[in-house]
Each structure stands twice: as C-alpha cells, then as structure tokens.
MOPAC internal coordinates of N, CA, C and O (Angstrom, degrees):
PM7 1SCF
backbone

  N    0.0000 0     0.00 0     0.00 0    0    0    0
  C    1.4529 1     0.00 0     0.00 0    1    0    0
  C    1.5237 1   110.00 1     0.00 0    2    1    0
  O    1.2310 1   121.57 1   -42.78 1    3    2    1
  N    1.3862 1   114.60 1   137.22 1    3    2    1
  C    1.3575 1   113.45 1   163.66 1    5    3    2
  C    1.1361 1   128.54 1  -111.00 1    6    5    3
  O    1.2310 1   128.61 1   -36.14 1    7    6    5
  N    1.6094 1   101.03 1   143.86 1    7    6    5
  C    2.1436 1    87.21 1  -175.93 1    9    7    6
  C    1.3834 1   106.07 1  -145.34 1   10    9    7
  O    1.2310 1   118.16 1    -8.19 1   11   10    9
  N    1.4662 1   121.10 1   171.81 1   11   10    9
  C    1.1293 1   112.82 1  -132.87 1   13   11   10
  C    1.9143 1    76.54 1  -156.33 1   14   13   11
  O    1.2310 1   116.02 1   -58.66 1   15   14   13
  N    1.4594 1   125.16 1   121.34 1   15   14   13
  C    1.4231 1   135.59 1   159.21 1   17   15   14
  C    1.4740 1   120.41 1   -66.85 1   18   17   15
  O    1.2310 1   131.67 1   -62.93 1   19   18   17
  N    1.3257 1    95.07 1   117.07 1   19   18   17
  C    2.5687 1    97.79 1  -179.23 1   21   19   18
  C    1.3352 1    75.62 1  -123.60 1   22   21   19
  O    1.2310 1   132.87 1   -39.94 1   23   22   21
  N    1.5165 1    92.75 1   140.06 1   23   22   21
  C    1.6610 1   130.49 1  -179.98 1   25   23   22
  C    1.5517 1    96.04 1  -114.24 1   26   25   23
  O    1.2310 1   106.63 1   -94.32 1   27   26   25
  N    1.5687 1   142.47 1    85.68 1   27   26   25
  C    0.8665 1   127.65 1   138.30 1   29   27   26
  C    1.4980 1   148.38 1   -14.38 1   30   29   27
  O    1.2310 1   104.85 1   -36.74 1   31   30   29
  N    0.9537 1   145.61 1   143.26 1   31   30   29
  C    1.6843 1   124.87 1   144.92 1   33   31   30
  C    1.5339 1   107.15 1  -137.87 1   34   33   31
  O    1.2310 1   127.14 1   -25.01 1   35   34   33
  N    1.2722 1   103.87 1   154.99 1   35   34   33
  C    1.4337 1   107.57 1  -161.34 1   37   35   34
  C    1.8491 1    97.85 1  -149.88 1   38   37   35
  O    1.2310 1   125.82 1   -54.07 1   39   38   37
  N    1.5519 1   106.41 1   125.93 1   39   38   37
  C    1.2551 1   126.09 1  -175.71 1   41   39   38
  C    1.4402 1   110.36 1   -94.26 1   42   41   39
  O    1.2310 1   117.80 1   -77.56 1   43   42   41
  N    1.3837 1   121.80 1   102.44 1   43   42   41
  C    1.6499 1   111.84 1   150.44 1   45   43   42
  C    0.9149 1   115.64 1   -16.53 1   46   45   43
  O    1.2310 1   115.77 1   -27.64 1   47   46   45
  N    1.6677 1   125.63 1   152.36 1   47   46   45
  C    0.9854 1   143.64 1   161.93 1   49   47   46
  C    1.2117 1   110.18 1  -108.90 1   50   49   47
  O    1.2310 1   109.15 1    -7.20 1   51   50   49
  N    1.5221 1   137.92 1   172.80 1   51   50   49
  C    1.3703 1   138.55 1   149.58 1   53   51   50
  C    1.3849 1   117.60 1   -49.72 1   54   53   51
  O    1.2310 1   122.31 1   -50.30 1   55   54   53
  N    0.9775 1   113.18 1   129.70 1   55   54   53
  C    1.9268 1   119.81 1   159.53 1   57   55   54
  C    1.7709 1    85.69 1    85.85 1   58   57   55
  O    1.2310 1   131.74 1   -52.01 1   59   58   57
  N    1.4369 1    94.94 1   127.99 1   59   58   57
  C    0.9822 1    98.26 1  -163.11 1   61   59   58
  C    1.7253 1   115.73 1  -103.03 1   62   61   59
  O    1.2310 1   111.01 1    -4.48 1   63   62   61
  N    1.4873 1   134.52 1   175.52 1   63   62   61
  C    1.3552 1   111.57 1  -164.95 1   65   63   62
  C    1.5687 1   104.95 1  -114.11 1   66   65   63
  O    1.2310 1   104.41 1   -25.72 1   67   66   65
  N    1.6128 1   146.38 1   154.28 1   67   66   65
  C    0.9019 1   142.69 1   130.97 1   69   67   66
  C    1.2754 1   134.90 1   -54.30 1   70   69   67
  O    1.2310 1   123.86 1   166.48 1   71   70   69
  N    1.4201 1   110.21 1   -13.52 1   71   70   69
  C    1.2036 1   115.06 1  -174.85 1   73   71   70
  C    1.6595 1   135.55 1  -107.24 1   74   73   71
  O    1.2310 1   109.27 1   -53.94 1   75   74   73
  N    1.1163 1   137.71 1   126.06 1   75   74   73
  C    1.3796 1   140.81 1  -108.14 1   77   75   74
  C    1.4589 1    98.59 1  -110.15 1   78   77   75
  O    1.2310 1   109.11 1  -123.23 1   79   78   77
  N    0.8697 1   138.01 1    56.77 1   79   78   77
  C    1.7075 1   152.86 1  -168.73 1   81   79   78
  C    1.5348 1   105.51 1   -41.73 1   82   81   79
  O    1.2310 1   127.66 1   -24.05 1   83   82   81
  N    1.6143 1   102.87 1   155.95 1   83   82   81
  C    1.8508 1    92.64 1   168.49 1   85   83   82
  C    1.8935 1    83.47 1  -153.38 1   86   85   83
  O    1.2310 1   131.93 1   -45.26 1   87   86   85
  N    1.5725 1    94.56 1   134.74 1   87   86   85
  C    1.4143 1   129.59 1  -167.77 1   89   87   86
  C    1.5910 1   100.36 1   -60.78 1   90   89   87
  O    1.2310 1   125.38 1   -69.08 1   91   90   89
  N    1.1875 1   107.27 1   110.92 1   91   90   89
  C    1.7278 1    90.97 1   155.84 1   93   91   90
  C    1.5427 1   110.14 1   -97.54 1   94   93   91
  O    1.2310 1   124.95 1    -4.64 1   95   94   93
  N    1.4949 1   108.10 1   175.36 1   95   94   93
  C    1.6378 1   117.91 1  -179.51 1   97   95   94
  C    1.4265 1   106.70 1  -168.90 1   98   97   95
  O    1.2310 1   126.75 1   -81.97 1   99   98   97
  N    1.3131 1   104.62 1    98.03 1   99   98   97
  C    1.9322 1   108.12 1   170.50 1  101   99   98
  C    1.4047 1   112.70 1  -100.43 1  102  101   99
  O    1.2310 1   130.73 1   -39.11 1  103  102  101
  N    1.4552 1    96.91 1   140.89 1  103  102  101
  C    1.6134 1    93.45 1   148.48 1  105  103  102
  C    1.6944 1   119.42 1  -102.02 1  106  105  103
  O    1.2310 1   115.71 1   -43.67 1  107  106  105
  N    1.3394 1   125.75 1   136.33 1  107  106  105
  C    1.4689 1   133.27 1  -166.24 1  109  107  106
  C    1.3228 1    99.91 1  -100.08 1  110  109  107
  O    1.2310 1   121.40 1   -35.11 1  111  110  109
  N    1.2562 1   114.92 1   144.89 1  111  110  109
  C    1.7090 1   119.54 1   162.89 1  113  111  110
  C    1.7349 1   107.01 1   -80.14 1  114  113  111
  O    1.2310 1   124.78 1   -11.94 1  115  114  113
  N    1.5526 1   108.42 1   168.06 1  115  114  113
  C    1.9778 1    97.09 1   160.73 1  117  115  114
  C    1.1702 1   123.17 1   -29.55 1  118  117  115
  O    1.2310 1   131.57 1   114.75 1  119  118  117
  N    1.5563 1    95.27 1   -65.25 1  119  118  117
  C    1.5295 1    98.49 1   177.08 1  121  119  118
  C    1.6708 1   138.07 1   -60.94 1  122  121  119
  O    1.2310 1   128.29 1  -176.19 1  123  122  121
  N    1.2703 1   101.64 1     3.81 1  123  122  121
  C    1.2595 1   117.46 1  -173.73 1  125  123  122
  C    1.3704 1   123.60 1   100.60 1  126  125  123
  O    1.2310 1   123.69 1   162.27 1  127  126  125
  N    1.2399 1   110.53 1   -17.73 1  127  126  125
  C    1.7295 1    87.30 1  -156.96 1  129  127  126
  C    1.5305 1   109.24 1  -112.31 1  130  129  127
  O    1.2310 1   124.41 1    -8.06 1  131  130  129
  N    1.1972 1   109.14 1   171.94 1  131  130  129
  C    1.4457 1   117.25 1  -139.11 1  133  131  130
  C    1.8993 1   107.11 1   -88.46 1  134  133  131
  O    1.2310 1   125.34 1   -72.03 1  135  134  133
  N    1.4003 1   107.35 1   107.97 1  135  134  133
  C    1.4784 1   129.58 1   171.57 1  137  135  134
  C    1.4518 1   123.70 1   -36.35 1  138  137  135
  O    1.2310 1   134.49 1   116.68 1  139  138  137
  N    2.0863 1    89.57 1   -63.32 1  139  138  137
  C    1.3726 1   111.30 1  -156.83 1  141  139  138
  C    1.3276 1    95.87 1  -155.48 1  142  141  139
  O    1.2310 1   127.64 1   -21.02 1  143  142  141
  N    1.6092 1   102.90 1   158.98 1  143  142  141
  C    1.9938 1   101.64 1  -173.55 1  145  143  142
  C    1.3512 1    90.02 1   178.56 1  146  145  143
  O    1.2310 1   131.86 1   -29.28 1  147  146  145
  N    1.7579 1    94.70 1   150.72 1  147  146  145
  C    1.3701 1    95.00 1  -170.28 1  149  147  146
  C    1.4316 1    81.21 1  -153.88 1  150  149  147
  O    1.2310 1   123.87 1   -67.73 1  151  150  149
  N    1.6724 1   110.17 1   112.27 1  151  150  149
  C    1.9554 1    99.74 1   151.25 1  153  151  150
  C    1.3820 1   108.86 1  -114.36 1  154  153  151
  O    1.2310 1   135.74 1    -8.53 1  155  154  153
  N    1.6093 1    87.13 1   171.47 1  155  154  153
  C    1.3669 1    93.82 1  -170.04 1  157  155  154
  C    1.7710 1   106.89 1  -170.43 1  158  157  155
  O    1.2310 1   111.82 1   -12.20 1  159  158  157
  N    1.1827 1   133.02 1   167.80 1  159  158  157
  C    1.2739 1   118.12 1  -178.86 1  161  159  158
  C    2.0340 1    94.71 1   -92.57 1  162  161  159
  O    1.2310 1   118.47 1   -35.15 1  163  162  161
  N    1.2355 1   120.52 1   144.85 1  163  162  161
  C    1.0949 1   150.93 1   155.93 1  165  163  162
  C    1.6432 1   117.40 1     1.21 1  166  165  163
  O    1.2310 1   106.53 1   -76.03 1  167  166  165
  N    1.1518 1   142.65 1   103.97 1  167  166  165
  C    1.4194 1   145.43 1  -170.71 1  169  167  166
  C    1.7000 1    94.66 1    55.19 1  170  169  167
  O    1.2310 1   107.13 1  -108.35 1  171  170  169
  N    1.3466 1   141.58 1    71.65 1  171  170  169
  C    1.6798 1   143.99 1  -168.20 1  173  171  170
  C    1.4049 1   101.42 1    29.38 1  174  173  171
  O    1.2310 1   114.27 1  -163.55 1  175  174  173
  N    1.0297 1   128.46 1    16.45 1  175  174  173
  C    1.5399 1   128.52 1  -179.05 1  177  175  174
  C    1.7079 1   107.23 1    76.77 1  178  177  175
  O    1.2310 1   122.50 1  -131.44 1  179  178  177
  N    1.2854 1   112.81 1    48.56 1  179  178  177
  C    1.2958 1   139.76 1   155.81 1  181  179  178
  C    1.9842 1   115.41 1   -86.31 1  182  181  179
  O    1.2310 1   128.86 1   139.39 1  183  182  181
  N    1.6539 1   100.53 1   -40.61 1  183  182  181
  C    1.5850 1    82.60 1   168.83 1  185  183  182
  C    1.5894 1    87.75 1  -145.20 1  186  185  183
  O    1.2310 1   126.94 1   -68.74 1  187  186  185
  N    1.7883 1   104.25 1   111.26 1  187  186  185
  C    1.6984 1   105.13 1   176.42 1  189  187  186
  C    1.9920 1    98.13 1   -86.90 1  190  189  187
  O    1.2310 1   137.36 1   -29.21 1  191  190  189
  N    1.4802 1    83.97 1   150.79 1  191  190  189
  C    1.2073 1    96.06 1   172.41 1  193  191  190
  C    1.5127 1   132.27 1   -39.15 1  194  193  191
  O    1.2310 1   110.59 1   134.67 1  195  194  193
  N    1.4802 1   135.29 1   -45.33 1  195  194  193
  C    1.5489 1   127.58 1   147.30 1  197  195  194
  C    1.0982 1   123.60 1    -6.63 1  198  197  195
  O    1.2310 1   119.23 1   128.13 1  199  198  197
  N    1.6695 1   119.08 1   -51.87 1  199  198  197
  C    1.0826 1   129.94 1  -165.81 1  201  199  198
  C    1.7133 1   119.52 1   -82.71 1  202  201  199
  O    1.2310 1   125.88 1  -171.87 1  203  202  201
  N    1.1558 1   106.30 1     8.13 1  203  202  201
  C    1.7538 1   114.06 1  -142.76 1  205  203  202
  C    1.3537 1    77.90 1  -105.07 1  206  205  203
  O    1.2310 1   121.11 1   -49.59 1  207  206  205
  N    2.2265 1   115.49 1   130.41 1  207  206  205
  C    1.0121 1   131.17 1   169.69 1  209  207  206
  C    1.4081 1    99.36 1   -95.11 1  210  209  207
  O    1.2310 1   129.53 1   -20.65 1  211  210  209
  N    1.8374 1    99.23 1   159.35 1  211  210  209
  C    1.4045 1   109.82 1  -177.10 1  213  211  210
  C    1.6164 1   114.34 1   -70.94 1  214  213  211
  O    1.2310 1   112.10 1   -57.47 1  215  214  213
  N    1.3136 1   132.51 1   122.53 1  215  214  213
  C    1.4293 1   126.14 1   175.97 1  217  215  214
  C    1.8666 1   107.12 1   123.25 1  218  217  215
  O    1.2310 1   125.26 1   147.34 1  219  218  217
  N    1.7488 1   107.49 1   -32.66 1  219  218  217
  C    1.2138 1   112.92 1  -169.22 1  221  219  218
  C    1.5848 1   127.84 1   -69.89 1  222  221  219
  O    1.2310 1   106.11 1   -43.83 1  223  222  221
  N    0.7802 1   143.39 1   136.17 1  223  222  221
  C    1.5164 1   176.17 1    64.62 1  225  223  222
  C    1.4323 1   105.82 1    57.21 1  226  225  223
  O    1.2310 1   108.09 1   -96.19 1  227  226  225
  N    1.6900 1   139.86 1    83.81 1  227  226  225
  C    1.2531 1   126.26 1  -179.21 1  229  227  226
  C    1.4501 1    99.51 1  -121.83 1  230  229  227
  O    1.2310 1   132.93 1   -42.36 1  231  230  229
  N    1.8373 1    92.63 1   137.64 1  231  230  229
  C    1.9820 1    89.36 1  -170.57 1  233  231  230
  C    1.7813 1    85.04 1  -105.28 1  234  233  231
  O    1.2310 1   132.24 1   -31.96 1  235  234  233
  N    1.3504 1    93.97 1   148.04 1  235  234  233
  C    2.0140 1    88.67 1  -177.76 1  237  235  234
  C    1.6461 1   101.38 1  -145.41 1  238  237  235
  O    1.2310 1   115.59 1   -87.35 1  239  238  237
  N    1.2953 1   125.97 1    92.65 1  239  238  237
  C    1.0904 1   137.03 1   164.58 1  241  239  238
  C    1.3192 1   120.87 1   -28.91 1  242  241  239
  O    1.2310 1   109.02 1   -20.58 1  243  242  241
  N    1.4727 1   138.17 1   159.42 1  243  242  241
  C    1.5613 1   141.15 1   166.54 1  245  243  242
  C    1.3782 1   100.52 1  -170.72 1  246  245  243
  O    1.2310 1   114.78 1   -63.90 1  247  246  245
  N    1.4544 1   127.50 1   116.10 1  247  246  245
  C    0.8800 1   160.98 1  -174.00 1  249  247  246
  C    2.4448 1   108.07 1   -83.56 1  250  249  247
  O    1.2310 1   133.99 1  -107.90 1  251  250  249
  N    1.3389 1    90.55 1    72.10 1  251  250  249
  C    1.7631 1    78.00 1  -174.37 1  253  251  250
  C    1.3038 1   116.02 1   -93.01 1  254  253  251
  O    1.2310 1   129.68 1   -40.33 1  255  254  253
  N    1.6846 1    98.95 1   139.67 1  255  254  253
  C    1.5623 1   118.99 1  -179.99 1  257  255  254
  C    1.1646 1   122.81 1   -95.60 1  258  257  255
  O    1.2310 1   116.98 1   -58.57 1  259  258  257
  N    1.4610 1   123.34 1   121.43 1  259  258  257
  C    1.2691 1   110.71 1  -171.88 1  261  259  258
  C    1.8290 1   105.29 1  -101.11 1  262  261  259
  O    1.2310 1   121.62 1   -42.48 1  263  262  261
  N    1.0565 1   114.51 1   137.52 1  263  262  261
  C    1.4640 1   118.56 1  -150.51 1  265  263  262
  C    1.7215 1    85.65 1  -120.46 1  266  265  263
  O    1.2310 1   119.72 1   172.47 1  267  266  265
  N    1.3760 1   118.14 1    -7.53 1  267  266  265
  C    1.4545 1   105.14 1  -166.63 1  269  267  266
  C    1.6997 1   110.92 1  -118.26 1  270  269  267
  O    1.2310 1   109.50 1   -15.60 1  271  270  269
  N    0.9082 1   137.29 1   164.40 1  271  270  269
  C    1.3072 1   141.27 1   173.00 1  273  271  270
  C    1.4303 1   119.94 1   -76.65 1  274  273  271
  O    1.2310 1   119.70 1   166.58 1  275  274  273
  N    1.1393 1   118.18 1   -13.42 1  275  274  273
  C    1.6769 1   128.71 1   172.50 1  277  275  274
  C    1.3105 1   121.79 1   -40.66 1  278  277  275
  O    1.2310 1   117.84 1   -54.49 1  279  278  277
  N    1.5467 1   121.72 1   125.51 1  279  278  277
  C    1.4190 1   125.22 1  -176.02 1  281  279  278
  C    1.4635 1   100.31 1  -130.58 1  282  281  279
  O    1.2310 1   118.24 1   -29.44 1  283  282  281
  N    1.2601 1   120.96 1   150.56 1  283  282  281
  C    1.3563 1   139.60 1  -162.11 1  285  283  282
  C    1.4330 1   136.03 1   105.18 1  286  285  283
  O    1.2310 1   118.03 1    24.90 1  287  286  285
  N    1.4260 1   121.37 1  -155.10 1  287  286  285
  C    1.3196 1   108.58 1  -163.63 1  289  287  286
  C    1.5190 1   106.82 1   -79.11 1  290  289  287
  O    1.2310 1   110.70 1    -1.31 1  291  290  289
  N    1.7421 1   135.10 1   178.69 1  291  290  289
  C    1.1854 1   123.77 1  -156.00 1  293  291  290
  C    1.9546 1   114.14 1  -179.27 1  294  293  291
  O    1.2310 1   115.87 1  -132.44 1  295  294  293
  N    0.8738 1   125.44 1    47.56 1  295  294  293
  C    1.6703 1   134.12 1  -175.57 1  297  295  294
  C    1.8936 1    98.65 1   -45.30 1  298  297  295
  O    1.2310 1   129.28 1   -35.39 1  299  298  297
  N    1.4575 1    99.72 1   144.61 1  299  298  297
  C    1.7192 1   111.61 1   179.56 1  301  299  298
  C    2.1822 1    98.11 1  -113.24 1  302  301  299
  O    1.2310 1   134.02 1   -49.03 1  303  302  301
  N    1.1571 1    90.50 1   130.97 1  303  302  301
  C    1.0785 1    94.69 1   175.70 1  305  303  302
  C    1.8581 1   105.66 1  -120.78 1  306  305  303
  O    1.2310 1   128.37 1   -20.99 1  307  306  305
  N    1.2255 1   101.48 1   159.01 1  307  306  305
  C    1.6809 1   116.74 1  -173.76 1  309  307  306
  C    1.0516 1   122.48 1  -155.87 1  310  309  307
  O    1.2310 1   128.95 1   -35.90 1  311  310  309
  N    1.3508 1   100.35 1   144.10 1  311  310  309
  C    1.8326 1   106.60 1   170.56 1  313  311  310
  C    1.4041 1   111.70 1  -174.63 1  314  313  311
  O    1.2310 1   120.53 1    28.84 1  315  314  313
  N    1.2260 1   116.60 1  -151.16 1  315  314  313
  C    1.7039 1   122.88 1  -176.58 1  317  315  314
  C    1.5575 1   107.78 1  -139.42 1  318  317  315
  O    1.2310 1   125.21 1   -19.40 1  319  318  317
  N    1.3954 1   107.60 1   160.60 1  319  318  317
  C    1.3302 1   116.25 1  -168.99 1  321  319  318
  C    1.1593 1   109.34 1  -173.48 1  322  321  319
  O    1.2310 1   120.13 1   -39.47 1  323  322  321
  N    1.6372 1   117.37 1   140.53 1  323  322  321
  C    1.6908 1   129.78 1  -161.28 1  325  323  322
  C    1.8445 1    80.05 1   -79.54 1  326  325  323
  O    1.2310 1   133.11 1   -51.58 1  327  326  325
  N    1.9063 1    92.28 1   128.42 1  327  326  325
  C    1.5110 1    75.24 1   175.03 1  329  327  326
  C    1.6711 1    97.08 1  -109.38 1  330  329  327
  O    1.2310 1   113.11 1   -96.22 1  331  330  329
  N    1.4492 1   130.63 1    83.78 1  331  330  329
  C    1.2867 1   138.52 1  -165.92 1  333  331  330
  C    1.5147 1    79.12 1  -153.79 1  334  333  331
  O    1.2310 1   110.99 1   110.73 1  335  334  333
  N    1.3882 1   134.56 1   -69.27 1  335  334  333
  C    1.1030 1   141.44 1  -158.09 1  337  335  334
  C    1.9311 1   108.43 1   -97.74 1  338  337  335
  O    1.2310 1   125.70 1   151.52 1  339  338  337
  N    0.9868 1   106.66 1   -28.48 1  339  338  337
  C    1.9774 1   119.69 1   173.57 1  341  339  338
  C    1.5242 1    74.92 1    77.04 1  342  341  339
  O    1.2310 1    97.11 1  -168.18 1  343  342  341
  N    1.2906 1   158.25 1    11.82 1  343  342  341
  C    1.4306 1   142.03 1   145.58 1  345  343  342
  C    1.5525 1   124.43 1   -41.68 1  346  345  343
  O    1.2310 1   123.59 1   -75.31 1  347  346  345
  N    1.6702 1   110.72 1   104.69 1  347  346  345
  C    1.8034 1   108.16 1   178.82 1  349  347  346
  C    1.6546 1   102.03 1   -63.52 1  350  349  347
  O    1.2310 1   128.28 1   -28.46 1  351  350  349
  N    1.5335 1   101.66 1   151.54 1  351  350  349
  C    1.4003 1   111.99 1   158.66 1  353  351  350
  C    1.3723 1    98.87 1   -88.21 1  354  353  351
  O    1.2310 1   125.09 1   -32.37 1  355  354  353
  N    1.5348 1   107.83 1   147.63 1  355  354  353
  C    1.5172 1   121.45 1   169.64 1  357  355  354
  C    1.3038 1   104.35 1   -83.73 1  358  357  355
  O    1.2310 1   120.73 1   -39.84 1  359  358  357
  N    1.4765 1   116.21 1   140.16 1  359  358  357
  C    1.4917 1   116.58 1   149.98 1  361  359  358
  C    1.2012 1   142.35 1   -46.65 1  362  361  359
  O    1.2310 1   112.67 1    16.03 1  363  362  361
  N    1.3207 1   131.44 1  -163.97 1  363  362  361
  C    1.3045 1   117.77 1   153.62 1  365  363  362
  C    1.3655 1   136.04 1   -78.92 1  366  365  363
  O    1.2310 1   120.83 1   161.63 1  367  366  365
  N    1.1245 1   116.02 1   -18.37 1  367  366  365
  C    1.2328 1   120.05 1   172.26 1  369  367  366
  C    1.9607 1   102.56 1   -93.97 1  370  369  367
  O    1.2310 1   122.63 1  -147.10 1  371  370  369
  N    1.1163 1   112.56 1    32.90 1  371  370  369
  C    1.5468 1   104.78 1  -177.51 1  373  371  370
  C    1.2781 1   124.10 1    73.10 1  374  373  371
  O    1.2310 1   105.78 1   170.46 1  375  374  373
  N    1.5215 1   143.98 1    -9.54 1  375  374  373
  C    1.4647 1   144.88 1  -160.92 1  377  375  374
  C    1.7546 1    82.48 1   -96.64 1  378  377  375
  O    1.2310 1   122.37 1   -14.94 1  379  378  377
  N    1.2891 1   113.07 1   165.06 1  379  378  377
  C    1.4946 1   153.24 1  -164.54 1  381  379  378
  C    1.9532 1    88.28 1  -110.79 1  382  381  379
  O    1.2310 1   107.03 1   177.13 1  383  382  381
  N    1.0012 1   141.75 1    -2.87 1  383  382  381
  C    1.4178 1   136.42 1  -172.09 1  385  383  382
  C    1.1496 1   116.14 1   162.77 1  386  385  383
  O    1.2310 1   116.22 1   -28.33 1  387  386  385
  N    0.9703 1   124.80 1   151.67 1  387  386  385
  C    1.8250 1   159.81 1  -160.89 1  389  387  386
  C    1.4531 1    86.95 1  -104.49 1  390  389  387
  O    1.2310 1   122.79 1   -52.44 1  391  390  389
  N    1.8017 1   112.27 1   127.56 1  391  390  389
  C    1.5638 1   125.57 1   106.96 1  393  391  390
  C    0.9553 1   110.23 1   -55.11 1  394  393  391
  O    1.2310 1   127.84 1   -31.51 1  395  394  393
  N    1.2322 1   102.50 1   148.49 1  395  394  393
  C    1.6324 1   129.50 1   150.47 1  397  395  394
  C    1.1192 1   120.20 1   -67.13 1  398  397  395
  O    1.2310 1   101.08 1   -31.15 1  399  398  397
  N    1.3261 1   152.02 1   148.85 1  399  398  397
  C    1.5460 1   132.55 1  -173.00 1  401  399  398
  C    1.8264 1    91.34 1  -101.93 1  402  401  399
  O    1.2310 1   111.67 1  -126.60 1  403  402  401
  N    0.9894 1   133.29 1    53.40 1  403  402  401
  C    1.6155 1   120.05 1  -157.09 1  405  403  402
  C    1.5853 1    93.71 1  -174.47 1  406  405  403
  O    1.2310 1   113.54 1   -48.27 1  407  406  405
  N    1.6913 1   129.83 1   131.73 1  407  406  405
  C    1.2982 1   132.89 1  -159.64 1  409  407  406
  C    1.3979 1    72.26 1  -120.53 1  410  409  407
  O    1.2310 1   132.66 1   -16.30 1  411  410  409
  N    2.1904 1    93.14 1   163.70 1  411  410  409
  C    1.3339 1    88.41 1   167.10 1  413  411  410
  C    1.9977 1    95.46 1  -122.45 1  414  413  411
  O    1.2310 1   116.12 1     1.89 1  415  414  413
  N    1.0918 1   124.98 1  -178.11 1  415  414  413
  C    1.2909 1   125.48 1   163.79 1  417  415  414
  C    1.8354 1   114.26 1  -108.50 1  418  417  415
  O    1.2310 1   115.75 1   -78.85 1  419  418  417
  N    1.0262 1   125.68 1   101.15 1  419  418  417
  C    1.6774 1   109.78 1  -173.94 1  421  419  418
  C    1.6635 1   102.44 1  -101.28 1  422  421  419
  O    1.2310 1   128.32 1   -37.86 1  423  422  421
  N    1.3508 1   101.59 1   142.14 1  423  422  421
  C    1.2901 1   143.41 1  -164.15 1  425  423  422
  C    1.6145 1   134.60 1  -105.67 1  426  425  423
  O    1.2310 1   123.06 1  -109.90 1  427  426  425
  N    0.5901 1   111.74 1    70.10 1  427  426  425
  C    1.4985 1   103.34 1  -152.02 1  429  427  426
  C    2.0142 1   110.50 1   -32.62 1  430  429  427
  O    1.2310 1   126.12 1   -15.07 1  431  430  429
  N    1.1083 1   105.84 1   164.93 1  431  430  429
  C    1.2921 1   128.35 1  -173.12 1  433  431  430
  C    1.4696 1   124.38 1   -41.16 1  434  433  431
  O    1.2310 1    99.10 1   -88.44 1  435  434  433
  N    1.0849 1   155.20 1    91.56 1  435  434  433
  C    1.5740 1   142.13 1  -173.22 1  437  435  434
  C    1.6202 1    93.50 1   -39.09 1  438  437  435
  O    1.2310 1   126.16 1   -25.47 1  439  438  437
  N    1.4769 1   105.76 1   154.53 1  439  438  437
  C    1.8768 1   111.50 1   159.52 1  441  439  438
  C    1.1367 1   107.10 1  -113.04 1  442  441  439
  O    1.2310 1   120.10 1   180.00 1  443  442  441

C-alpha cells in the first residue's frame, strides 16, 4: 500500500459551533471515484470542532492509503460532516467540499 501525508488547515469562522464535526479527505481518480479516504475527527481529535475559536488556525493531519493499484491523474477533495447524521457542512461559498487547488499524479509503488 502506498500513502501519502495531507496537512490540512482550517480557519474558524465567526460564531462558533456546538457541533462536533468529523473531517473527510478523498483522493478521486479522473473518473472520479474514490482511491483513498481518510475520516477522522479534526487534529486525531486533539482539537474537535466545539472547541474551535473564531479567527484560529487548525493544522489537522490525514495520513492517505492507497489500497488500490490506480495510476494517473487524481484531485483530493475535503470537508466536514455531522458524523451522527453523514450530513456535509457547506462552505462558504455553498459547496458540500473543497478541491484542492493542487492535482496529484499517482505512480505506482517502487519494488
């Protein structure tokens, strides 16, 4: 298996949330569909969202496994979601998840 470390960061917003979010993070093939994924609550659940002041700076690691043999091009998408309900939070601009502005190329494995 190969895997590959994404360092998130994630900015408070104003008004703050009660509600306890858990990070998703895919990697997509061309065709879309999903490679690699990793959820998890927010910094390993070192700082859950409740806790998140307005203005602050959260770096949140995810460690992705690629479980598949797929080589070629590959976009990571992200976001958060009540995982009680699997309901995405929208961004600010309204979308359910983040591109990445950054492609990756996957390669298969050295032997």
């Amino acid at each position: 298996d190969q895997s590959l470390p994404i360092t998130l960061y994630w900015r408070a917003l104003e008004g703050a949330t009660n509600a306890d979010y858990t990070v998703f993070t895919h990697v997509l093939a061309a065709d879309g569909h999903l490679i690699a994924q990793h959820d998890g609550p927010p910094a390993g659940g070192a700082r859950p969202t409740p806790g998140w002041l307005p203005g602050e700076i959260i770096a949140d690691r995810h460690d992705m496994t690629f479980r598949e043999t797929y080589t070629g091009p590959a976009t990571i998408e992200v976001g958060l979601y009540d995982a009680a309900t699997l309901e995405r939070v929208p961004t600010v601009t309204g979308e359910t998840r983040a591109l990445l502005p950054s492609s990756l190329d996957v390669q298969p494995p050295d032997r």
